[in-house]
C-alpha positions, 0 to 999 in steps of 0.5 A: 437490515435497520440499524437497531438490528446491525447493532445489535449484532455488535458485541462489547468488543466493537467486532460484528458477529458473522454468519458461518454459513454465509462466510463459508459460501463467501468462500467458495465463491472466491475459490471458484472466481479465484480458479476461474482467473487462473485457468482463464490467464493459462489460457491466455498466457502468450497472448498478449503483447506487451504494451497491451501488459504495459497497458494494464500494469499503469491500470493497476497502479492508477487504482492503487494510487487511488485507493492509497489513504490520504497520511493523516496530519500526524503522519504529516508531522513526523515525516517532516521532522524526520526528514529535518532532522536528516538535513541537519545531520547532513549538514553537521557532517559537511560542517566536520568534514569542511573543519577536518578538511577531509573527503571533499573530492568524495562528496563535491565534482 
């Protein structure tokens, strides 16, 4: 499909128009792949050790790491600011609780 025809599938509303038919069958094929996946993990249930569940557990996360967006500069800021902003509550509340004398043994060995 050429450009000109993708975009002329987009509306005024920046959405793209989807064939009913083709998501109907884009859904049946996930409930039978989705099936499938279940059967196939009720029969293998048991059957597995668990560092080979270790094993696939770090998988899963390595993936996830993977596909986790980068935090734009934006993000960026207002984390760092947050966490000022906490360091600096932390630090008026040490300096109250060393002018008032109170709770050092809670906070301090």
């Amino acid at each position: 499909m050429s450009t000109q025809q993708l975009l002329s599938k987009i509306p005024f509303n920046g959405m793209i128009k989807l064939d009913r038919t083709i998501w109907r069958k884009a859904i049946i094929q996930y409930q039978s792949w989705n099936e499938s996946k279940l059967v196939e993990q009720i029969r293998s249930a048991g059957q597995k050790t668990p560092a080979e569940k270790w094993e696939e557990y770090k998988q899963l996360i390595s993936l996830c790491w993977r596909l986790k967006p980068e935090p734009s500069l934006k993000e960026d800021y207002y984390t760092m600011n947050e966490w000022a902003a906490y360091y600096a509550s932390i630090q008026r509340f040490e300096e109250k609780r060393k002018e008032h004398g109170k709770g050092h043994h809670i906070l301090t060995p």
